[in-house]
LOFIRO-737367 format. One line per field, with one value per residue (C-alpha): residue in three letters; x, y, z. Coordinates in nm, 4 decimals. Example, Ala and Ser with C-alpha at 12.3 -4.5 7.8 and 13.67 -1.06 7.14 Angstrom:
<recs>
aa = ALA:SER;
px = 1.2300:1.3670;
py = -0.4500:-0.1060;
pz = 0.7800:0.7140;
</recs>
This chain:
<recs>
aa = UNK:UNK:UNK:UNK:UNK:UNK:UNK:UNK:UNK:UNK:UNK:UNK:UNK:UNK:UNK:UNK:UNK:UNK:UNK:UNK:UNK:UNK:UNK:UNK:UNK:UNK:UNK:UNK:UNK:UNK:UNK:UNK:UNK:UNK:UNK:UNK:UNK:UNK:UNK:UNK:UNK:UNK:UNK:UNK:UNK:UNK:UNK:UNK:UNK:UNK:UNK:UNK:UNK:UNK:UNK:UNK:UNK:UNK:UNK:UNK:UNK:UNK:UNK:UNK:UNK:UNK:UNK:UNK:UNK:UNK:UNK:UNK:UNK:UNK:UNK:UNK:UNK:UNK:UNK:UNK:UNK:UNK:UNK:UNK:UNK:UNK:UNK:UNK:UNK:UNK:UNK:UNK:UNK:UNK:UNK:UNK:UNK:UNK:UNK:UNK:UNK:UNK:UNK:UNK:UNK:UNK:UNK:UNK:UNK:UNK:UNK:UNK:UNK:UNK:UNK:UNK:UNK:UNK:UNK:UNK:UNK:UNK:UNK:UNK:UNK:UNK:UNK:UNK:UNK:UNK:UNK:UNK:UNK:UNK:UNK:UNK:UNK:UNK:UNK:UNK:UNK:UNK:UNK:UNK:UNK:UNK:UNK:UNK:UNK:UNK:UNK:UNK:UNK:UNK:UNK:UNK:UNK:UNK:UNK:UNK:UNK:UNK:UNK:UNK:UNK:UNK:UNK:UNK:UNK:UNK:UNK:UNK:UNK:UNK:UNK:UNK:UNK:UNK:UNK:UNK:UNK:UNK:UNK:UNK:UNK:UNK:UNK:UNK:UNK:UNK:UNK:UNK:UNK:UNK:UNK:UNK:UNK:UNK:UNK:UNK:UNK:UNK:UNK:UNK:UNK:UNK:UNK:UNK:UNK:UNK:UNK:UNK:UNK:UNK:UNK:UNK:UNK:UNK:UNK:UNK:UNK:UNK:UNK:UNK:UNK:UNK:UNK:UNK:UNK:UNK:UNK:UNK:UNK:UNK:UNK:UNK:UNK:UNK:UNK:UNK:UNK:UNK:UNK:UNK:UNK:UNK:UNK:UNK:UNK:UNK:UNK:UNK:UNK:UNK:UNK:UNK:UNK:UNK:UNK:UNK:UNK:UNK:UNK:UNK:UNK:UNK:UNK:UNK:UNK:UNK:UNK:UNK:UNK:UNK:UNK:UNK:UNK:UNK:UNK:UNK:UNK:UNK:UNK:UNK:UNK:UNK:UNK:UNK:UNK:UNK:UNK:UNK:UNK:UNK:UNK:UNK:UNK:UNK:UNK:UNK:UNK:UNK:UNK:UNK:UNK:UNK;
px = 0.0000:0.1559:0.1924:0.0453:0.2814:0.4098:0.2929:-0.0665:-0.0056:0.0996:-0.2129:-0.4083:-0.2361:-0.2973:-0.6325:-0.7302:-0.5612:-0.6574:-1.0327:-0.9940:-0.8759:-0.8225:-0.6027:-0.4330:-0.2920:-0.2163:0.0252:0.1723:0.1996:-0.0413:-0.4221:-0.7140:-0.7961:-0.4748:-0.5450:-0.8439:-0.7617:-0.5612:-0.7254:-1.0205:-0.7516:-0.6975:-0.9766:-1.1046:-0.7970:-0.8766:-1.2882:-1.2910:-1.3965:-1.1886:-1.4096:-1.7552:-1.8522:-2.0160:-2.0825:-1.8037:-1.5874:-1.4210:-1.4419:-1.2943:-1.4873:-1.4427:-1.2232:-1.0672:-0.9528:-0.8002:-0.5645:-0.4608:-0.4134:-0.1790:0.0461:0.0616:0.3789:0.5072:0.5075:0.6625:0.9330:1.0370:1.0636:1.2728:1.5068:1.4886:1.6314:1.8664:2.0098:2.0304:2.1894:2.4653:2.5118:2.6356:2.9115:2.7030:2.5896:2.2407:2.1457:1.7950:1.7738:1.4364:1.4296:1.1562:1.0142:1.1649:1.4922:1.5524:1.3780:1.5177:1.8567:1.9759:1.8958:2.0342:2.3859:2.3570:2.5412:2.8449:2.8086:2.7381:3.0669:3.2984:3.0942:3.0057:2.9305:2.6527:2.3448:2.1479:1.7269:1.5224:1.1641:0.9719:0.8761:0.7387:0.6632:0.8204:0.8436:0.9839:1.3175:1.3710:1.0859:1.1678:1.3738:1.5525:1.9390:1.9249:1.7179:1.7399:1.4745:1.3729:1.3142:1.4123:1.5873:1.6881:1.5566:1.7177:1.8632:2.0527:2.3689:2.2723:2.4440:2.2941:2.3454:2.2630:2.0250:1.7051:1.8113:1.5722:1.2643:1.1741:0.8810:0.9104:0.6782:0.6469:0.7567:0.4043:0.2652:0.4093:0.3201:0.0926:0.1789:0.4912:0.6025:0.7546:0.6343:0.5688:0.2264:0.1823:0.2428:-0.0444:-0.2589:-0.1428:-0.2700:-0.0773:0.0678:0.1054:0.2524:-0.0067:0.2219:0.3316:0.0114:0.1651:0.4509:0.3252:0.1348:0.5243:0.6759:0.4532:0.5681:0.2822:0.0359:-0.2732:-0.4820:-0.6682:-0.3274:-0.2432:-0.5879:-0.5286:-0.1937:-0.3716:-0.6218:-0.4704:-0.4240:-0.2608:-0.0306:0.0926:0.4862:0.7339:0.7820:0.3542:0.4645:0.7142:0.4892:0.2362:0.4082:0.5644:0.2380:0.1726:-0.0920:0.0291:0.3615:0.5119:0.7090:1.0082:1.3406:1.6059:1.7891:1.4847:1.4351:1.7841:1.7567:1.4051:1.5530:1.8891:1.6829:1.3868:1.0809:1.0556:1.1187:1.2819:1.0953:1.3369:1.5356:1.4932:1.1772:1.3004:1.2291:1.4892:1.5976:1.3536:1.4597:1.2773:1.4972:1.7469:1.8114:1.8961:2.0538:1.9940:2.1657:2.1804:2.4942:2.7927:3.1430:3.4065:3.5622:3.4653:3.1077:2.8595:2.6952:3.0590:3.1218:2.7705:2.7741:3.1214:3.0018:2.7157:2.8933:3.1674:2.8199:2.7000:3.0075:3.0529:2.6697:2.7991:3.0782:2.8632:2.6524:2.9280:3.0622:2.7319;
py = 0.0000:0.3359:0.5065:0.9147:1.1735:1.2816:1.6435:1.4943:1.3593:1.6376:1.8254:1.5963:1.5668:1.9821:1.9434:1.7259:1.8289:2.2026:2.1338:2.3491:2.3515:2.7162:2.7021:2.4003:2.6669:2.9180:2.6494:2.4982:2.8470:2.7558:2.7873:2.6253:2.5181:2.3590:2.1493:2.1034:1.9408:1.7243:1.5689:1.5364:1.3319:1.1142:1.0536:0.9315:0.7343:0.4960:0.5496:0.6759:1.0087:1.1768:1.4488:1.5329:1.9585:2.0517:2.4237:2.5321:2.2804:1.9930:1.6743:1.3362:1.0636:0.7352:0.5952:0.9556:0.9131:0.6464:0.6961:0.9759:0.8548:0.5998:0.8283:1.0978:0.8998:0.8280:1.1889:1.3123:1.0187:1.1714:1.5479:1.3948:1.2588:1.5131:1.7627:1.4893:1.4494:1.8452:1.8942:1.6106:1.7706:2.0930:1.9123:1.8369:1.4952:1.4721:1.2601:1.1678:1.1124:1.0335:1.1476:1.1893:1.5517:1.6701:1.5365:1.7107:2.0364:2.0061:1.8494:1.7980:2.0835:2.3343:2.1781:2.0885:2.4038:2.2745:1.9571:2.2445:2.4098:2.0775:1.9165:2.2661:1.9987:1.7560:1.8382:1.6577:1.6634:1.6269:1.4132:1.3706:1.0346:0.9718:0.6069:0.3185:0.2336:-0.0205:0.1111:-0.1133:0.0358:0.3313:0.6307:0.7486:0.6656:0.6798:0.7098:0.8544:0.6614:0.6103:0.2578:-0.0167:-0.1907:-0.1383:-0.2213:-0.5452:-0.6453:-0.2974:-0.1656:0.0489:0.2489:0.3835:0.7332:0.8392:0.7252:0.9205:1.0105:1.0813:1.2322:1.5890:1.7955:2.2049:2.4154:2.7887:3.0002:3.1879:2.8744:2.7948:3.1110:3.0663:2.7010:2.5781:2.2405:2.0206:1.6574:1.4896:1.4820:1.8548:1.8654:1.6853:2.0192:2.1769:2.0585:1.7950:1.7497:1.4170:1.2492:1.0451:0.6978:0.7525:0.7139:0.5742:0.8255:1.0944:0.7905:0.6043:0.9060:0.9584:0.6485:0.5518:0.2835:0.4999:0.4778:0.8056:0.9367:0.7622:0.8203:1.1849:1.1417:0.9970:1.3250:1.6137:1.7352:1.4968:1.5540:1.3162:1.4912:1.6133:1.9195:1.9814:1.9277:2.1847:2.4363:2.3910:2.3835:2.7127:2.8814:2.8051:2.5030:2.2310:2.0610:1.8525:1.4960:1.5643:1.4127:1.6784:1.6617:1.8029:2.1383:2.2715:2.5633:2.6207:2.5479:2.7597:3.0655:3.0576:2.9736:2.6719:2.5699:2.2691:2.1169:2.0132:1.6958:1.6041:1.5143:1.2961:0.9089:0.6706:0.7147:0.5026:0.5223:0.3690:0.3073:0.4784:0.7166:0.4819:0.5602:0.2955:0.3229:0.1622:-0.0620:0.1586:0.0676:0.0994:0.4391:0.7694:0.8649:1.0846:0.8494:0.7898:1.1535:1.1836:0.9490:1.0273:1.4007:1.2726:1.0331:1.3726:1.5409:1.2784:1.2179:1.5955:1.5995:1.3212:1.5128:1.7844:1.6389:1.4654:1.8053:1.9168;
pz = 0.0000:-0.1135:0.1951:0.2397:0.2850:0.5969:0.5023:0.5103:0.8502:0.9814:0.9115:0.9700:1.3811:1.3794:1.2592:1.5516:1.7934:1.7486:1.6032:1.3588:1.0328:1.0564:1.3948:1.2332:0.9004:1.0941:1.2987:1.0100:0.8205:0.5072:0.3849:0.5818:0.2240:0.1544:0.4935:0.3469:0.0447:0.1858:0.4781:0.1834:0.0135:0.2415:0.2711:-0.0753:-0.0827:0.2390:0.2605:0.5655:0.7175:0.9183:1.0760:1.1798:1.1898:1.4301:1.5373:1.3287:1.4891:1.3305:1.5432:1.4900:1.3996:1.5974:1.3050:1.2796:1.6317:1.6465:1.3671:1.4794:1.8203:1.6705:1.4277:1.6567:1.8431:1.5399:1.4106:1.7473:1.6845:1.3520:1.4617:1.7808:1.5276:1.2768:1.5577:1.7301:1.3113:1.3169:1.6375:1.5481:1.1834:1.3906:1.6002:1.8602:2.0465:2.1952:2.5148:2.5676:2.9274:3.1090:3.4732:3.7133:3.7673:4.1019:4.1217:3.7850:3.8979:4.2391:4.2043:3.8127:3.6476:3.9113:3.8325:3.4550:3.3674:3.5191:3.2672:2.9809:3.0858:3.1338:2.7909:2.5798:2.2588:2.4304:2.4515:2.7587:2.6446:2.9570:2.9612:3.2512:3.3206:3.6958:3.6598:3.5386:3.1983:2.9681:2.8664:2.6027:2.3737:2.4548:2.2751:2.5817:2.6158:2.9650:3.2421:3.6243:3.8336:4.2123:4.3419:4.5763:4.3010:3.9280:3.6318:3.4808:3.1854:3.0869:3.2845:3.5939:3.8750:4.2368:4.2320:4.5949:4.8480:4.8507:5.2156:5.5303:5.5245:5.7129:5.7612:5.6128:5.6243:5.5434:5.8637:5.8551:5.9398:6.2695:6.4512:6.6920:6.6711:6.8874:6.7891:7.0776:7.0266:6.6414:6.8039:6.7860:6.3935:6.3517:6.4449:6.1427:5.8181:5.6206:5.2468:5.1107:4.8164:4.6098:4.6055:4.9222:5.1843:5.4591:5.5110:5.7657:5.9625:5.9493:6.0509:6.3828:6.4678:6.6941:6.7602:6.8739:6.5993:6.6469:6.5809:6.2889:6.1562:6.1928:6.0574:5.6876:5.6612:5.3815:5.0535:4.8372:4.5233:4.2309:4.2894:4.5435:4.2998:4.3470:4.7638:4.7574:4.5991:4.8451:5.1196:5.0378:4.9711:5.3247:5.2623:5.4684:5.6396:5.3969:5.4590:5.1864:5.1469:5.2553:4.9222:4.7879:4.9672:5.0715:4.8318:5.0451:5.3689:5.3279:5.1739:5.4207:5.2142:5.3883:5.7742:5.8515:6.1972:6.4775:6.3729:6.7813:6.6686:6.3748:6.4369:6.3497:6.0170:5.7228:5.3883:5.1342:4.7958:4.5950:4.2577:4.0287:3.6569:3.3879:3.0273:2.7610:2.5819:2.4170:2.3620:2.5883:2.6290:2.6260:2.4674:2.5614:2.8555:2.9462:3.0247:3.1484:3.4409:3.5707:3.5558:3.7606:4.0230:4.0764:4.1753:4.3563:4.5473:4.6162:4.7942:5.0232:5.1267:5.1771:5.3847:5.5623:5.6379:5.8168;
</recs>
């Protein structure tokens, strides 16, 4: 079957996406009856219909929809490569590194321009991907993870340790509220990470079920990075590893509760980096990764410092 252009595809995505064929020219800087014509192509061609109008909207039909659904990663593919061909025709060599959202907001990207200085000619693309994923299927070259263990079947390295656990809070919150036992945070309103119910009840560190019952109630949010916000907008105490918030911490948006009231240290899994195959010596995940494990090492002596 003689395949349809890409050009077709592409308007066809806009088209969708946007509901408009109008929206969709102005994006791809041509007519509305040039898209037109060629979703109208298409059409004839297969016997389908694309698109049903209604009030001077264009809407997919179910056959519309899902062929769209299922080029639209396919288009994104080719535009990733098209750019990562570009990039590499100008000197420069591209990384595609999946990482979840707040250790790159929180921890990578505030050091990435040390990388940039030692590496000026790679390029490191960031994609956030919270969850797990099959690596193998996908078009990252590496990928920075949390977990209690690392993905198999690719070559891997523990970055750090995800590290204890504190509650911050903004200071405006706390007057009027002294803090003395773990108990007492529980009269201030809680922040809690989606995947993570059973934190503030494990941190109280009690029995009494009232307590831990009380220690369940709060807003909840699907990342540390949606925590952070919060809790600096004065909503709630938050349960966040430290390495997350020293910026917070050290500039006074956030306050860090007494570590006296800390109970014994739980830490629940690592920051794992997973890559994929190259050849020995020096490539672009080879500089990469020692870059990171310099960082990495210089945090521990940091902290070992403190």
């Amino acid at each position: 079957m003689r395949l349809p252009s890409l050009t077709s595809l592409q308007m066809l995505e806009a088209a969708a996406r946007l509901s408009s064929f109008t929206r969709a020219a102005a994006e791809l800087n041509v007519t509305e009856s040039a898209i037109s014509r060629q979703i109208q192509a298409l059409e004839v061609r297969y016997g389908v219909r694309f698109f049903d109008r209604v009030n001077k909207r264009v809407v997919l039909t179910s056959e519309g929809d899902r062929f769209v659904r299922e080029i639209r990663a396919q288009i994104k593919g080719i535009e990733r490569a098209t750019q990562d061909l570009a990039s590499r025709a100008g000197g420069m060599e591209v990384i595609e590194l999946a990482v979840v959202p707040t250790f790159a907001t929180q921890w990578l990207i505030p050091r990435l321009g040390r990388f940039r200085d030692a590496h000026p000619r790679i390029i490191v693309n960031l994609h956030a991907r919270p969850d797990p994923f099959h690596f193998p299927e996908s078009p990252f070259d590496a990928a920075i993870y949390f977990g209690a263990l690392p993905w198999e079947g690719y070559p891997h390295e523990v970055l750090m340790d995800e590290g204890p656990a504190m509650p911050v809070c903004s200071p405006a919150l706390l007057r009027g509220h002294p803090i003395e036992r773990r108990e007492d945070i529980l009269r201030l309103p809680l922040l809690h990470l989606a995947s993570r119910p059973d934190a503030w009840p494990d941190w109280v560190s009690t029995d009494d079920d009232e307590l831990r019952r009380r220690a369940r109630l709060g807003s909840r949010y699907d990342l540390f990075s949606m925590m952070i916000c919060a809790a600096v907008s004065g909503l709630g105490v938050a349960l966040l590893p430290a390495m997350m918030v020293q910026a917070e911490v050290a500039d006074g948006r956030l306050t860090a509760l007494p570590a006296s009231l800390a109970p014994p240290d739980r830490r629940d899994g690592a920051y794992f980096m997973t890559y994929r195959h190259t050849k020995p010596g020096a490539n672009k995940l080879d500089d990469f990764l020692d870059w990171l494990r310099a960082e990495c090492g210089a945090g521990d002596r940091k902290a070992e410092a403190a």
